[in-house]
N, C-alpha and C positions, 0 to 999 in steps of 0.2 A: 428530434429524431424519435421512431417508433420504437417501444422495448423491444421488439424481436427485430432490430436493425442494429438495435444497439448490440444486445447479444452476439449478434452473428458479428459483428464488426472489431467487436473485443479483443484484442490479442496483446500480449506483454512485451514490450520493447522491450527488448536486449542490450541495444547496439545505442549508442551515441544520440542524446539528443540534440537542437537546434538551441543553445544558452542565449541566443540573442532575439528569441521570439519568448517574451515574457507572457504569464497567466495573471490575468486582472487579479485583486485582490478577491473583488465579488463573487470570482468563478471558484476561486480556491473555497471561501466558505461555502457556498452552495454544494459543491462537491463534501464537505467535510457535513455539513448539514445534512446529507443523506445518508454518510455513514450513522451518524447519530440519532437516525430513524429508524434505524435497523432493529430488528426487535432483539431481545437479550434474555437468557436465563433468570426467570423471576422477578422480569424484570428491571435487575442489577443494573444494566447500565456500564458495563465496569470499562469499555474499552476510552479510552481518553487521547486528543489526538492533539498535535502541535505540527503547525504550518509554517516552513519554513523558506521565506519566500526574497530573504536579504541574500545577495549576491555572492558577497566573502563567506559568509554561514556557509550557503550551499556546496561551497567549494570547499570548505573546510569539511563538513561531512565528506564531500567525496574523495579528498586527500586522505581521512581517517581509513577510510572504507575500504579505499581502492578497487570502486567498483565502479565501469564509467557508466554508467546510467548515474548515478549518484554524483557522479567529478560534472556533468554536462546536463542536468535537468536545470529549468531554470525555479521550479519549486520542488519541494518534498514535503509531504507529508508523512508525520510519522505515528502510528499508532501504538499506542503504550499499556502495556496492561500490570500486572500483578507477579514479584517473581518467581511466587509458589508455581505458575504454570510450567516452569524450565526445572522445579525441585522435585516435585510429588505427580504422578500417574494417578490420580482420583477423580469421582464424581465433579468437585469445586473445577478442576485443571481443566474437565472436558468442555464446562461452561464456560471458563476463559478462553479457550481456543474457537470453540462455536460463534459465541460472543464477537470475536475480533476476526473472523472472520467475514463472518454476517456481514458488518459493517465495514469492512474490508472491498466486499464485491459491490456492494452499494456503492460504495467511491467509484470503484474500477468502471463500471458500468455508467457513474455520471459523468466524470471523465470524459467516456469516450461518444455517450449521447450531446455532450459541449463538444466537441472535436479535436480533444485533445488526444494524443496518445497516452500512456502509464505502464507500471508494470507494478507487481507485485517482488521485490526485495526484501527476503530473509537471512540470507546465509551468511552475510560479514556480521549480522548482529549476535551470530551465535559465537561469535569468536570474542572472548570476556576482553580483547583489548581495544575491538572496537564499540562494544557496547560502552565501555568504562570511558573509553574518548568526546566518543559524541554525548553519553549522557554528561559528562565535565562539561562540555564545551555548551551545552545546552541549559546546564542547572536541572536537570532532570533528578530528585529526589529520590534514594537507595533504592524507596519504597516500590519503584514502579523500575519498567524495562522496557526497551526498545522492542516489539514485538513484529512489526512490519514497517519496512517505508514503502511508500510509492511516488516516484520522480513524477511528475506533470509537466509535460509539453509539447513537445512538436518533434518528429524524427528527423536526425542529420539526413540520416537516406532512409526512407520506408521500405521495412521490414517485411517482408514474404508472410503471409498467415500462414500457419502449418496447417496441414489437413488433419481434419478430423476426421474420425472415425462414423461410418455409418451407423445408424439407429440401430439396426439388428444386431450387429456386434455387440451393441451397452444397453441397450433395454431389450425388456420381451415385459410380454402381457399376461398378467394373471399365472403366472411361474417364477 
């Protein structure tokens, strides 16, 4: 697929994936491989990812979570950074969130140039008892935090794209 097909074609499943159409192995790294080309703050490097692509895992994330993109993908990947970023508002914080973002959109965008669906999931990670779950349930070290998942794979029912905003509303030239 063409980057500005891929682009336009991007949208974040919400709703319910297909758990019985599985992502090769090959496609989950190639996808995490592009996060981790993403260029980084000083070239730090910091965001660090784990692919989670066994079946009871999965489902344990999404019984933790209780979020159903996460009960019904049939992988996740999760991005992990630093937990100074959820502590301190600084210069370091803004590079971790940049950072794992960066790398972030990279996934999303290989994703969906493979033709898989994704989405971007934050919210149940900010709640300290499911971050403390899935990092237990995973061996995930104090040191680092759940900072994004993104479920990988095919929609139960395809999802409507929202409409975007026209150009003149969000850019202007030389103003």
């Amino acid at each position: 697929m063409e980057f500005f097909q891929a682009v336009g074609r991007r949208y974040s499943q919400k709703k319910a994936y297909d758990p019985t159409r599985l992502v090769p192995a090959e496609d989950l790294q190639s996808i995490v491989q592009a996060g981790m080309a993403a260029p980084s703050a000083g070239n730090g490097q910091s965001p660090e990812f784990i692919i989670v692509n066994d079946e009871p895992t999965v489902r344990k994330i999404g019984d933790i979570s209780q979020w159903v993109p996460l009960q019904t993908a049939p992988a996740v990947i999760l991005v992990l950074s630093h937990p100074h970023m959820r502590q301190t508002l600084d210069s370091h914080t803004e590079c971790l969130i940049g950072d794992a973002m960066v790398a972030t959109e990279n996934m999303l965008l290989a994703c969906t140039a493979l033709g898989y669906c994704c989405g971007l999931v934050d919210g149940p990670f900010l709640k300290p008892e499911v971050q403390k779950g899935v990092c237990e349930l995973l061996g995930i070290p104090d040191d680092r935090i759940i900072f994004i998942s993104i479920p990988v794979g095919y929609p139960a029912e395809p999802e409507p794209h929202r409409p975007k905003k026209p150009f003149a509303q969000r850019a202007s030239w030389n103003s």
